[in-house]
ZAMARGU-4260 file (C-alpha; in steps of 0.2 Angstrom, whole numbers, plus 5000, padded with zeros to 4 digits):
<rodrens>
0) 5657/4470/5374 | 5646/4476/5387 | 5632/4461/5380 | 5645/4449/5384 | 5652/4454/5399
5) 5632/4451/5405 | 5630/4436/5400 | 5648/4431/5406 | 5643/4436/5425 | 5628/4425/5424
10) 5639/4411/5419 | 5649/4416/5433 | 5636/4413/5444 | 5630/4396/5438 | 5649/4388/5438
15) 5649/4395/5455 | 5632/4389/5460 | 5637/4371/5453 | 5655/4368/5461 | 5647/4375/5478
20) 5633/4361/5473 | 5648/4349/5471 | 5658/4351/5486 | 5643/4350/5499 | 5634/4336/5489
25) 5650/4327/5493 | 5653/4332/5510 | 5633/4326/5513 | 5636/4310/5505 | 5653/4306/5512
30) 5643/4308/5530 | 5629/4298/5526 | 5640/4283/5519 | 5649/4288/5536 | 5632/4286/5548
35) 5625/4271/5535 | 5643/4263/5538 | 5642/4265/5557 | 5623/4258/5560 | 5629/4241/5548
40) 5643/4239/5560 | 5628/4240/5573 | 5618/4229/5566 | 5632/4214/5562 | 5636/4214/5580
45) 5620/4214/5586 | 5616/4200/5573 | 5630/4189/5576 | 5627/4191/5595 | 5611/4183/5593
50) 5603/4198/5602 | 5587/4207/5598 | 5585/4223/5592 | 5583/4237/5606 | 5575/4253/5606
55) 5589/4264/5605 | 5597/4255/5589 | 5579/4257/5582 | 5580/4274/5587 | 5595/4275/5577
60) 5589/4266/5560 | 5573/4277/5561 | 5585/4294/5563 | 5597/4287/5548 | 5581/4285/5537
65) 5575/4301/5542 | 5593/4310/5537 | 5597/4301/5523 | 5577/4307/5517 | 5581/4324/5522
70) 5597/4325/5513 | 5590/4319/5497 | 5577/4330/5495 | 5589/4347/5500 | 5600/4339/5486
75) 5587/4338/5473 | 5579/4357/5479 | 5598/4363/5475 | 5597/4353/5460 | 5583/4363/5453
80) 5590/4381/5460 | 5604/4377/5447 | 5592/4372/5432 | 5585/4388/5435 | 5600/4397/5436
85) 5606/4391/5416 | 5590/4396/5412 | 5595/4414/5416 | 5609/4411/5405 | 5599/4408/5392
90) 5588/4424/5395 | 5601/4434/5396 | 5610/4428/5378 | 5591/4430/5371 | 5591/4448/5380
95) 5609/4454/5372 | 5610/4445/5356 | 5599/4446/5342 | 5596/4431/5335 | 5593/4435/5317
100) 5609/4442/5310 | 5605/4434/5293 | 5598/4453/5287 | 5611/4460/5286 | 5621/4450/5274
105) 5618/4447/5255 | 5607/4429/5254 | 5618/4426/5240 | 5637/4427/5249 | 5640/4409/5249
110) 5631/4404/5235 | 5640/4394/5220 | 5654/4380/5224 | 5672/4393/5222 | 5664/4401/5236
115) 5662/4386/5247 | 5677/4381/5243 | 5685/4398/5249 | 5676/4397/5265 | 5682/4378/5269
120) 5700/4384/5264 | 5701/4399/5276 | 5692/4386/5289 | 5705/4373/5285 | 5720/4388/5285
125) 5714/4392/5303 | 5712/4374/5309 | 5731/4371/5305 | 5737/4388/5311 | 5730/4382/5327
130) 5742/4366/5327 | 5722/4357/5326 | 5730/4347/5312 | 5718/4331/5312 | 5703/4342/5313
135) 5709/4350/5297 | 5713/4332/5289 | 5698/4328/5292 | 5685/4341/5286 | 5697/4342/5269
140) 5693/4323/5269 | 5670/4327/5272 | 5673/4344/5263 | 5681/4334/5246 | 5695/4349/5246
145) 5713/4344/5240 | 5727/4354/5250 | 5743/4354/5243 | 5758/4348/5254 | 5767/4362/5251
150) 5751/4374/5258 | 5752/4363/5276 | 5771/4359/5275 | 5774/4378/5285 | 5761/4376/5298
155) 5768/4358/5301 | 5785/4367/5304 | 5777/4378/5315 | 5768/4367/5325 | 5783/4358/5327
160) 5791/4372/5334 | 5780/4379/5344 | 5776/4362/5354 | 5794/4358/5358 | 5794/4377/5365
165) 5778/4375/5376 | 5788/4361/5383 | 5804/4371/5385 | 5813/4362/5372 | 5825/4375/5364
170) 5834/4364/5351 | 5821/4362/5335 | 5819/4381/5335 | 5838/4387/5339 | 5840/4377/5321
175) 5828/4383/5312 | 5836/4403/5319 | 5853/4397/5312 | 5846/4390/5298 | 5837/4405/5294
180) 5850/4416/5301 | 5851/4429/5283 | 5832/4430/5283 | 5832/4434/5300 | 5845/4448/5299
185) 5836/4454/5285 | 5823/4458/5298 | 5833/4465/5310 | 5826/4450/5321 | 5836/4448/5337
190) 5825/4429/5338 | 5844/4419/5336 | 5850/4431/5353 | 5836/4427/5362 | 5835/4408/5361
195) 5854/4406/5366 | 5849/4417/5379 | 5836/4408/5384 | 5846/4392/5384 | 5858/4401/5393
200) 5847/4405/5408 | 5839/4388/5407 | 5856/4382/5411 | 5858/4396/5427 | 5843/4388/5435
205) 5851/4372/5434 | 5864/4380/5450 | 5883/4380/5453 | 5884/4362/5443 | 5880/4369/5428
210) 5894/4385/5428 | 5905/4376/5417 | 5892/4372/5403 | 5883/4390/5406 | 5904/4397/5402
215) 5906/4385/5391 | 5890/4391/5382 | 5892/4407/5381 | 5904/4407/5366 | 5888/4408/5357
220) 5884/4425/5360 | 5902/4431/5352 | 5894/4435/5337 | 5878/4446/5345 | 5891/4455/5353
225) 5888/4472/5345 | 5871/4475/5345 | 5868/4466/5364 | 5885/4471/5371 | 5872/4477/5385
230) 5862/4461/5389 | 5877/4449/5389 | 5886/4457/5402 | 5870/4455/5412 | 5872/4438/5409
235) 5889/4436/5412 | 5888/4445/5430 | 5876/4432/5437 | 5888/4419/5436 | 5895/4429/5452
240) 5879/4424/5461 | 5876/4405/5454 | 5885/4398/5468 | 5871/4405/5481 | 5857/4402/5469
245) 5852/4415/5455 | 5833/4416/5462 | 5841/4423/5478 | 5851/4437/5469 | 5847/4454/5459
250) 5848/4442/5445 | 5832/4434/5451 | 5822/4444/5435 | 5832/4433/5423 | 5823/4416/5427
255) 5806/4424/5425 | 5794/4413/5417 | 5786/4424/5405 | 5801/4423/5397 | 5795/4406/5388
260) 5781/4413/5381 | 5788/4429/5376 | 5800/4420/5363 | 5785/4410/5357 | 5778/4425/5351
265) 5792/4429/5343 | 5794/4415/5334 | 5778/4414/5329 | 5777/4433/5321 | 5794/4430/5315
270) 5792/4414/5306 | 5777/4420/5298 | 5786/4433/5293 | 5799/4424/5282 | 5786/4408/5277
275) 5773/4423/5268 | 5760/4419/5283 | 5748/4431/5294 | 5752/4432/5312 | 5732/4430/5316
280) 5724/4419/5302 | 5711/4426/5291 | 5698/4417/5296 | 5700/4425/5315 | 5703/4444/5305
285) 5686/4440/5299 | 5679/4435/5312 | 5686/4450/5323 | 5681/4464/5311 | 5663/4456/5311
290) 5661/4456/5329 | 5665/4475/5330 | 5657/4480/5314 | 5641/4468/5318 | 5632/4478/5332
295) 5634/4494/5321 | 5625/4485/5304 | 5612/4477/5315 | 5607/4495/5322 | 5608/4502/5303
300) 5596/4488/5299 | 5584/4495/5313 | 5583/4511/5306 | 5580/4510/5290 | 5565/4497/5295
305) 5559/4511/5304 | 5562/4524/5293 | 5556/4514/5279 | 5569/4516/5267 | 5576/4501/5263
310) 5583/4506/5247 | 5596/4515/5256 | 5606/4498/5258 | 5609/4487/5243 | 5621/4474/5252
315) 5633/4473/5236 | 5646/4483/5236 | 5646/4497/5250 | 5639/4501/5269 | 5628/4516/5268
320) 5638/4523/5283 | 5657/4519/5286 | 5661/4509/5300 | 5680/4511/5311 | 5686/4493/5315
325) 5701/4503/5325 | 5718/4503/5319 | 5718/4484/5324 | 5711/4480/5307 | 5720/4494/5297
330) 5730/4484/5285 | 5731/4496/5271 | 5728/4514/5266 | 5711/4521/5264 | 5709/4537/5252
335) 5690/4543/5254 | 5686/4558/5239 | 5686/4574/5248 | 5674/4579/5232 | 5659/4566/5233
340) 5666/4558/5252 | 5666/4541/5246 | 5678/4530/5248 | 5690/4526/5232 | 5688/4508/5224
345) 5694/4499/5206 | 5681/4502/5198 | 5682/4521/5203 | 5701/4525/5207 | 5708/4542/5216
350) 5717/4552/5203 | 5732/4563/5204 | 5729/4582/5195 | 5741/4594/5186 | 5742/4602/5200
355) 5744/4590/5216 | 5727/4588/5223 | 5719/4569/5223 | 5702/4566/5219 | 5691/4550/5212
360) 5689/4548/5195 | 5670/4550/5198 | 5674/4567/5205 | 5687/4572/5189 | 5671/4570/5176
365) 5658/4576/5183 | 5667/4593/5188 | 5673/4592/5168 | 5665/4605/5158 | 5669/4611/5142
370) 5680/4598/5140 | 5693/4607/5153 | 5691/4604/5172 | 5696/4616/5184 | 5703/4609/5201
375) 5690/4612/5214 | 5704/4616/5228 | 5715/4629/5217 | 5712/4640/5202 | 5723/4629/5190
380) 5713/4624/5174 | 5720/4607/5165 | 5716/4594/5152 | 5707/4580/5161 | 5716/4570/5152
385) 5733/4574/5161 | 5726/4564/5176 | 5734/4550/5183 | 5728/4534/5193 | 5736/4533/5210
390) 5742/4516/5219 | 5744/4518/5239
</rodrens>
């Protein structure tokens, strides 16, 4: 992060340098359009008065030349100030980024055509869970990949949604909550409540014209009445203060505008929810994790150059050294074997023994001997036999 935030201040600086580049180019331009404008008057007057030139109006012409010389040169020095300034931009991503990250993956990851195919899919999964629906039409089309309408029918829904809420447009989504109402309950989600709410306080903002539709409305909240007895009464008490406006009333929190985006967050982690999508698409999960776990490789890679041990690192199935994405990334439990202190896979699954303690099926037969094993944390002798695979 700390690379990045480098570079961000020298991009800072350049978009500064450019628009204070803009505004006094303008200003200096818009005055010698100005001064050019004013010596042509001059000039027409002096022309159609028949008139020669005198001194002073030569005076003048010779002074504009000079200026608008002037000028055009300061422009063209500031011109090249900014080209040096992106330069530094450049430097500065040379100077925190390595360019060659390629070392530290397998030269074989993408290699065959299922695993191309995997990639555009999750490409093609994130462009439409972005709502970048004709992006996503057309690499399938480049790409030769077949989606199934039913694969893009939920993010189509979605997207639906999600652009009638960003322009305050309640209605598509208030029916696809009752729609989904059961699914909903299921989830204990109080997303149903929260849109008539909204639409509720979307008709408070519209002032005293609206009380009868905002009374008339709030029949809708009959059956959220148990479970947010609390925030209708709220509701219902602002009425006393629609007449003198809402916004000038201790009321005034309700019209808050977050409110909009809050609900579009939960529509989006709820509707995923119920249509078997992720919040965050796996592409961007990917792309997460690498950024964190990329700086820590690339220093691994460093060391064993220097250490000359390049064996250590095979880039097949493990990292010589574990690597904490943060609980961000923590989608699933992780069981490391207290035994050999390496984490538990398929091919070598933890194990349950006789008598409670887990280990790796790696662990259980090499502590085997005489075809009995003795747990390694109490005195209990068993069959190895009696072990058990473990799911978490």
């Amino acid at each position: 992060m700390e690379q990045c935030a480098c570079v961000e201040r020298e991009l800072e600086k350049v978009l500064h340098k450019f628009l204070s580049y803009g505004q006094h180019s303008n200003q200096n331009l818009d005055e010698l359009l100005r001064s050019v404008g004013e010596l042509r008057e001059q000039l027409s007057s002096a022309a159609l008065q028949g008139t020669p030139l005198t001194p002073t109006l030569s005076l003048v012409m010779s002074q504009c030349c000079r200026k608008i010389k002037d000028t055009v040169q300061k422009l063209a020095s500031d011109h090249k100030d900014i080209h040096s300034s992106v330069s530094r931009v450049g430097k500065a991503i040379d100077r925190n980024f390595d360019a060659e990250i390629c070392a530290v993956v397998a030269s074989s990851v993408w290699e065959g055509r299922d695993k191309q195919q995997l990639l555009q899919m999750a490409i093609v999964e994130h462009l439409y869970q972005q709502g970048l629906l004709n992006v996503a039409e057309e690499l399938c089309q480049e790409s030769a990949l077949s989606v199934d309408l039913g694969f893009k029918q939920p993010f189509l829904e979605l997207n639906r949604i999600l652009e009638a809420l960003q322009q305050h447009d309640l209605h598509p989504a208030l029916e696809w909550a009752v729609s989904h109402r059961q699914h909903l309950l299921e989830l204990n989600s109080s997303l149903e409540f929260k849109l008539h709410r909204l639409h509720f306080i979307s008709l408070l903002g519209g002032g005293a014209q609206k009380q009868l539709e905002a009374l008339s409305y709030a029949r809708h909240f009959q059956p959220f009445a148990r479970l947010h007895q609390r925030d209708i009464q709220v509701m219902m008490g602002s009425l006393v203060y629609l007449r003198n406006g809402i916004e000038n009333s201790p009321y005034s929190h309700l019209l808050d505008s977050e409110r909009w985006a809050e609900i579009s967050e939960q529509f989006t982690r709820d509707a995923c929810a119920l249509l078997g999508l992720s919040v965050e698409s796996p592409l961007s999960v990917s792309f997460a994790a690498g950024s964190v776990a990329l700086p820590v490789l690339m220093n691994i890679k460093a060391v064993i150059e220097q250490r000359q041990c390049s064996g250590v690192w095979s880039h097949k199935d493990e990292l010589p050294i574990e690597v904490d994405l943060g609980k961000k990334c923590g989608y699933h439990s992780v069981f490391a074997c207290p035994i050999l202190r390496q984490q538990t896979s398929d091919a070598n699954p933890p194990t349950k023994l006789m008598c409670g303690h887990v280990i790796s099926r790696d662990a259980l037969n090499k502590l085997i001997s005489g075809g009995k094993l003795k747990c390694p944390y109490c005195p209990m002798e068993q069959n190895p036999a009696d072990g058990k695979r473990i799911m978490f």
